[in-house]
C-alpha positions in Angstrom: 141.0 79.8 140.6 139.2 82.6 141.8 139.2 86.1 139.6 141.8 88.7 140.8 142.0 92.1 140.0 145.9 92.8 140.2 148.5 91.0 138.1 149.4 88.3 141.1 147.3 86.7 143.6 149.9 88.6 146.1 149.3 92.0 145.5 145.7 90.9 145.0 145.8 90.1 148.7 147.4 93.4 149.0 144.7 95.5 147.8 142.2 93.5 149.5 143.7 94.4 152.8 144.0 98.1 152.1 140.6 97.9 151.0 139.5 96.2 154.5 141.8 99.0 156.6 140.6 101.8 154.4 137.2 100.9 155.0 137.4 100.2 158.5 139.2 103.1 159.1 135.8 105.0 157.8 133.4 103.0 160.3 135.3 103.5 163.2 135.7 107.7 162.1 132.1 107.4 160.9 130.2 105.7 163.5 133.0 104.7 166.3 134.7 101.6 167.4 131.0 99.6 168.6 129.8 99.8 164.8 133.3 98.1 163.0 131.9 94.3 162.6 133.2 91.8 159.6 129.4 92.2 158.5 130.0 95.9 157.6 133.1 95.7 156.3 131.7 93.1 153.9 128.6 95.3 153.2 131.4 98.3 152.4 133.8 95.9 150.4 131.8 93.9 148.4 133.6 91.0 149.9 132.0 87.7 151.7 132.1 87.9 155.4 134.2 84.4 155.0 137.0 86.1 152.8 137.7 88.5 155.4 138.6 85.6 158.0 141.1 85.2 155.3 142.8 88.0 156.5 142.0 88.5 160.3 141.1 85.8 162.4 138.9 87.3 164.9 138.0 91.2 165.9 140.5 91.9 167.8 143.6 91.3 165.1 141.7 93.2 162.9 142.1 96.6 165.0 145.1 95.6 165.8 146.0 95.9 162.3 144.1 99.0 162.4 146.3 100.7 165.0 149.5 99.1 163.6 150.5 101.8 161.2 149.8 105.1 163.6 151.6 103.2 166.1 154.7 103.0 164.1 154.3 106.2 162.3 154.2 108.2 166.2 156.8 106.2 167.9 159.0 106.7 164.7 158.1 110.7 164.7 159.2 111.1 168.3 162.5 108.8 168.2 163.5 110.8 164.6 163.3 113.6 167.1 164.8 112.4 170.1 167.9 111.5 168.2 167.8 114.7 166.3 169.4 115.8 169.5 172.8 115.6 170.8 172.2 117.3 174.2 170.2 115.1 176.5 168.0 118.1 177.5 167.3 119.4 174.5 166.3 115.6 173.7 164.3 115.3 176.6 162.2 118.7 175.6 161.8 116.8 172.0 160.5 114.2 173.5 157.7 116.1 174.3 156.8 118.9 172.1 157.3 115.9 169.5 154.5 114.1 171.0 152.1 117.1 172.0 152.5 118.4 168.5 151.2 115.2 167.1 147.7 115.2 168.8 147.7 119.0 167.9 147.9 117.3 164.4 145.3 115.2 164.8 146.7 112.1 162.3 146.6 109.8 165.2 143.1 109.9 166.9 141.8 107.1 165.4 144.7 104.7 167.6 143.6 106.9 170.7 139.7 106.4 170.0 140.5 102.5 169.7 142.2 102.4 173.1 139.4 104.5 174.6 136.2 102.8 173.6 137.5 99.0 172.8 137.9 96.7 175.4 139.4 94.1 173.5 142.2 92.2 175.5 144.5 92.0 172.0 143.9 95.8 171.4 145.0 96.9 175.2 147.7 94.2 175.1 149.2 95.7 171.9 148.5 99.6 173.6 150.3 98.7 176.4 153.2 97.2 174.3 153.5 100.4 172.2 153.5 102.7 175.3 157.0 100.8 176.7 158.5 101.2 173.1 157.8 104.5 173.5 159.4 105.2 176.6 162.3 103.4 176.0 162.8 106.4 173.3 164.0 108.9 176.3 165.7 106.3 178.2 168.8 106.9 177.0 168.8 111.0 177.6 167.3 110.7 180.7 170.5 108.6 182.1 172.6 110.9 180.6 171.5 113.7 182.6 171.9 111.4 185.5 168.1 110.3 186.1 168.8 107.1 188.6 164.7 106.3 188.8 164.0 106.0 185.0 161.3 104.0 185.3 159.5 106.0 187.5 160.8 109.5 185.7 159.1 107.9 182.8 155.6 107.3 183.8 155.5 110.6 185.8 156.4 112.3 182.1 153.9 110.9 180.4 151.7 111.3 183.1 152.5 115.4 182.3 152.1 115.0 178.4 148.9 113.0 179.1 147.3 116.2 180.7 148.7 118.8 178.5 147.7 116.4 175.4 144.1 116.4 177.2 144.4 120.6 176.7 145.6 120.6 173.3 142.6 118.7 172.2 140.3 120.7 173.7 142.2 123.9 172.7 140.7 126.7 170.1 143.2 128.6 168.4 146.8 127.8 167.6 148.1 130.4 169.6 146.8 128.4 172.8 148.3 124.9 171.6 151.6 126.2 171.2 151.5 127.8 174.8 150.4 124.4 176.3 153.3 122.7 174.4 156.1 125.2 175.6 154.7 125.1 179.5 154.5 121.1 179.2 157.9 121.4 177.7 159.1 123.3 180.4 157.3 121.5 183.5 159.3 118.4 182.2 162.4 119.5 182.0 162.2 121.6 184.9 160.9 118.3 186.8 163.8 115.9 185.3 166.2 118.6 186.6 165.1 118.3 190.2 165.0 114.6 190.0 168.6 114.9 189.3 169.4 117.5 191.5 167.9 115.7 194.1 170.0 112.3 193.4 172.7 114.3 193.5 172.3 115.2 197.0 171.5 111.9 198.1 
């Protein structure tokens, strides 16, 4: 039986895969998405290039993996918010400061850098999957305020936080970020109001 370090061969396995995330986590901040291989996580891990096959079976699981945890941890942030709302508005307006204020953060650019610059079909498949789950957050407020064309609401929001997210990065002070967030903020809900309005008058 091969020599573990922890007291089962379970939360062996456990450590080793932190170890492997941790690790690519640093190649990928370090040197970008084109230099994470299973050769230098082995070189950084001390581990056989076979073992880590063990725990991804190709590339693309592997950022996967990667990506899995700021995935959760952002769509979890904005929902918390979302539903820390009772008025759909005020919910709709969370829906995007929440978002805006976690690139101003900064915790989540290594998911955004691994959409960006890997063309992996498993990594844009699972992008792609996380980007409906996150608009299905707003759904809900947006038919409350009467919003008949959700779908399309939805895409033309994000399309909005997209460019004010494209700002805050590229911001300078804080000052500046929190002015982008409040126009954003407002240009949404001003724009959800006259998609209602206007269904009204239909």
């Amino acid at each position: 039986m091969p020599k573990i370090s922890e007291p089962t061969v379970e939360e062996h396995r456990e450590a080793q895969l932190h170890q492997l995330l941790a690790a690519a986590r640093e190649v990928v901040l370090s040197g970008g998405p084109a230099a994470l291989s299973f050769t230098e996580l082995a070189r950084r891990t001390d581990l056989a290039r076979s073992s880590i096959y063990e725990y991804f079976a190709n590339r693309g699981e592997l950022i996967v993996t990667l990506m899995g945890g700021d995935a959760l941890g952002w769509i979890d942030s904005v929902r918390a918010a979302v539903e820390g709302e009772e008025d759909p508005v005020r919910a709709i307006e969370a829906f995007v400061t929440s978002q805006l204020r976690l690139v101003a953060d900064g915790s989540h650019d290594l998911f955004f850098r691994l959409v960006a610059e890997t063309d992996e079909p498993a990594v844009q498949a699972f992008a792609e999957e996380q980007h409906r789950t996150l608009l299905s957050v707003v759904e809900v407020p947006l038919r409350r305020v009467g919003v008949k064309s959700v779908g399309l609401t939805q895409d033309m929001m994000e399309a909005a936080i997209q460019a004010a997210a494209t700002r805050v990065v590229g911001s300078r002070s804080d000052p500046e970020v929190a002015e982008i967030i409040t126009t954003a903020t407002r240009f949404v809900r001003r724009a959800v109001e006259g998609v209602t309005i206007a269904a009204e008058l239909e």
